[in-house]
N, C-alpha and C positions, 0 to 999 in steps of 0.2 A: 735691493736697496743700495744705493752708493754711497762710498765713503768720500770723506776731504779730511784734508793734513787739518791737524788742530794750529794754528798757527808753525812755527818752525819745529815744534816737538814731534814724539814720534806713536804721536798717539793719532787714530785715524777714527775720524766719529759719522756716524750716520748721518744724511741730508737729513731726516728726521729723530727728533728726537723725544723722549715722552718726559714733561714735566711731572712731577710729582704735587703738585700744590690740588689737583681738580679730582684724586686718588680718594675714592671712598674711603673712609674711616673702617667697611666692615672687609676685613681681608680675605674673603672669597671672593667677592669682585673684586676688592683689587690684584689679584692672583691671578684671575681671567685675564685680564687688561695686559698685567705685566705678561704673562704667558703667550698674549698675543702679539705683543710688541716685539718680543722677542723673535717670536714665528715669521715674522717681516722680516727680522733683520735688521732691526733698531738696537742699538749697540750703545747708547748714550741716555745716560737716565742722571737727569737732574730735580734734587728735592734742596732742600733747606731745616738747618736746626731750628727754625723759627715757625713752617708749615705745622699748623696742628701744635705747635712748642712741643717738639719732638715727637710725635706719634708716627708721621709722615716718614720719618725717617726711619722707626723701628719697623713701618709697614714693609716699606721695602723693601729692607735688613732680611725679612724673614720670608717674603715675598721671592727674591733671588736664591735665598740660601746657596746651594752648591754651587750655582750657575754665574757666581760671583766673576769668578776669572772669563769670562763671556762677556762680561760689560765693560764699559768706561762710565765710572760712579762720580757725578758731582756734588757738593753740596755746597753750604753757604754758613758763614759766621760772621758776625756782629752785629747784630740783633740781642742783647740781652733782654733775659726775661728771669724771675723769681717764681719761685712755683709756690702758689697762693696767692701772689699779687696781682692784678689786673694790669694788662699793659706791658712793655718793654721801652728799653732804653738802649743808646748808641752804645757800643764799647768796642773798638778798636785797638785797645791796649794789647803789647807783648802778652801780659801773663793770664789776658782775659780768654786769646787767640787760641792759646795753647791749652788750657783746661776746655774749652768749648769741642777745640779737635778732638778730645780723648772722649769725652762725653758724646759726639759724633761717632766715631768707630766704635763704641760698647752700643749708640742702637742700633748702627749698619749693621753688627756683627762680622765685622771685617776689622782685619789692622792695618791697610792704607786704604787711604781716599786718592783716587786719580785726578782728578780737578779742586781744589780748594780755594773758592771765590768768598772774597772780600766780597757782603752784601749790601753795598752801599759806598757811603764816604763824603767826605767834606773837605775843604780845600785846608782847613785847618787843623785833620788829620795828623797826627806826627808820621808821617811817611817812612821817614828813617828804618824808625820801628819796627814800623809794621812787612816793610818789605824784608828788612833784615830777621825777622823772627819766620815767616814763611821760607824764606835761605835756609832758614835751619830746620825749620819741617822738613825740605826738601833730603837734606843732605840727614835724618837720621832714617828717611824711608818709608816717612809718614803718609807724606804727601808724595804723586809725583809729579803735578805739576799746578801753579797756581792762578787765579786771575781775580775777576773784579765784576761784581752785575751794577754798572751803572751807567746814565745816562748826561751825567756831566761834565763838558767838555774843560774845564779847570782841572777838576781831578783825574782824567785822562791825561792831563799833558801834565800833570804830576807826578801821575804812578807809572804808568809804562816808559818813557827814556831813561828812568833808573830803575827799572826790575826787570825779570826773566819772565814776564807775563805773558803768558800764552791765548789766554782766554778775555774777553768783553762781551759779557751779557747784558743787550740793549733791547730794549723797544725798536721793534722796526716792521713797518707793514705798508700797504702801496696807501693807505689813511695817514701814515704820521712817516716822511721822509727826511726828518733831522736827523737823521744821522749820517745819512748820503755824505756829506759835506764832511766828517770824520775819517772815513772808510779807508782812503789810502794811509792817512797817519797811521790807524790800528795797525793793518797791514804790513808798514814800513818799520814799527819797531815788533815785530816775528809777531804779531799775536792777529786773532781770527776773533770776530763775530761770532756768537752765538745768539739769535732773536729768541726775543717773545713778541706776544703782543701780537704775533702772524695775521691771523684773520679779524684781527680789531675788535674786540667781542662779539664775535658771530658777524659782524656785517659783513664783510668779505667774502660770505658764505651763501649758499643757494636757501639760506632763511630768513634773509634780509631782510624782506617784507615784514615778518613779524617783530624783528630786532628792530626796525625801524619804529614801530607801533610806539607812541608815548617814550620815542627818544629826545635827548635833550642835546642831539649833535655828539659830535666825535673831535674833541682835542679842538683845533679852529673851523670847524666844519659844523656850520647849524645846521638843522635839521631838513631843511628846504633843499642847502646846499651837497648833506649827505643821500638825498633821496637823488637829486638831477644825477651826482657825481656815478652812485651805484647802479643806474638806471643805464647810464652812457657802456658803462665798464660792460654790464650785463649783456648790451645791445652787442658789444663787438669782441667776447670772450663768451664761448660755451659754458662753464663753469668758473664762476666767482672763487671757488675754495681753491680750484686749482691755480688759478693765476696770481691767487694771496701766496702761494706758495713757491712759485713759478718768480713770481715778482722778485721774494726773495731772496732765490737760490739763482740767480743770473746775477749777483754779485760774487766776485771772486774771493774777497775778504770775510764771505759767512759761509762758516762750516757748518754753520748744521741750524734748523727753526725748531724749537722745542714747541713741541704741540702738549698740551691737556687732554685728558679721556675722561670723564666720570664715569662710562660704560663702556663694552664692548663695541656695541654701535657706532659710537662716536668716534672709535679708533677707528673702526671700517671705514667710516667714511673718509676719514684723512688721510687713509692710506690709499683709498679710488681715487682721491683726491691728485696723490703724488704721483699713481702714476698717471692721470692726464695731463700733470703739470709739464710733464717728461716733453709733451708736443707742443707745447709754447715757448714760442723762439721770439716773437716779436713783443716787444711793448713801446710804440712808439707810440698806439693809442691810450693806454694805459698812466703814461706820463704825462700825458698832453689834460688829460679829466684830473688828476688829481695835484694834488699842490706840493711843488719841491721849496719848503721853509727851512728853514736853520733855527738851532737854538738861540733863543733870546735871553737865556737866565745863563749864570753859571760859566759865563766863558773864561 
């Protein structure tokens, strides 16, 4: 498994990575999964205080145990939630940030978190704040380094030219190429890509036929349009999973595609996945079938 620089910091993360959100609830499987990810050589594990409203979190807390200093651990705040109430709300506040982080480390069972992403945001964020309150996570040893999961080109050219952000976890797959048009900014002020969204829910994958079944299209892509698109891709690429993959890790600005497991299986195949990814070098057909759009909202 290879590594890439996490933007300018000196932290080195897998081309692959194991989301925590698709993580069964019962922690023998998910022990399997994480035990197998591990046996790859996947070294980046991102979950969220909001997956599960912290269970996701205590999974993997207890799931890594000793093996902690072996990983690079991300997670996510601002997502408030009330335990009892239905639902959650934004909070992006200083003093929400920092009670969220501690209640973070007591489920990881660890005292730093290595990535600490802002999980969202709004242009009307108090930025100040919030970047200057992460400054200070950083400098008491909490955190070591921080960034941001979103796909909004406003709040990107808000948060990153005044912060030390390393990290942008976006949507990005050879189905949804709005971000393309981002990639050098991230790049340019020290910080890296981190995807989701890789294989589009399953279509990207050699199960497409059945994901296709009673879909209602993909992002701007109707369903007529997602069938020619994946049929084309299919005809001039051996495997679908690997070139969702392949696609994009042949950007220099994404460090690493966070993949889901709900099983062992699942990890297997992502992982046969990668390595056929390894022998795709071309995508000039690849770009030519599917649509390079730009964001329309949010600029």
């Amino acid at each position: 498994m290879k590594k890439r620089q996490l933007g300018s910091s000196d932290l080195f993360i897998s081309e692959i990575s194991l989301g925590g959100m698709s993580l069964s609830t019962d922690k023998e499987q998910a022990a399997g999964i994480v035990d197998m990810a591990l046996d790859a050589g996947i070294n980046y594990f991102d979950t969220a205080d909001l997956y599960d409203l912290g269970v996701n979190e205590e999974i993997i807390g207890e799931t890594l145990g000793k093996r902690r200093q072996d990983i690079i651990l991300a997670t996510k705040v601002g997502n408030r939630w009330t335990e009892g109430v239905k639902g959650w709300h934004w909070d992006a506040s200083p003093s929400y940030i920092k009670k969220a982080l501690h209640a973070s480390l007591q489920r990881l069972g660890t005292d730093y978190i290595d990535v600490y992403q802002l999980h969202g945001g709004t242009i009307e964020d108090e930025w100040a704040g919030i970047i200057s309150t992460f400054e200070d996570l950083k400098k008491d040893g909490l955190i070591r380094q921080y960034g941001i999961s979103s796909i909004r080109p406003n709040v990107l050219k808000r948060f990153l030219p005044t912060s030390s952000a390393k990290s942008v976890m976006m949507q990005y797959s050879a189905l949804d190429r709005r971000p393309e048009e981002w990639l050098d900014f991230i790049a340019s002020n020290g910080a890296s890509v981190v995807t989701r969204g890789t294989v589009a829910k399953g279509l990207l994958t050699n199960t497409r036929e059945k994901r296709l079944q009673g879909d209602n299209g993909y992002n701007s892509y109707t369903t007529d349009e997602l069938s020619t698109t994946l049929t084309g891709l299919a005809r001039h690429y051996d495997d679908l999973h690997a070139l969702a993959l392949a696609f994009n890790l042949k950007e220099s600005a994404i460090a690493s595609t966070v993949v889901g497991a709900s099983s062992q299986e699942q990890l297997a195949q992502t992982l046969a996945a990668y390595e056929k990814s390894i022998g795709i070098l071309n995508f000039e057909i690849a770009n030519e079938l599917t649509k390079a759009e730009q964001y329309q909202d949010h600029r």
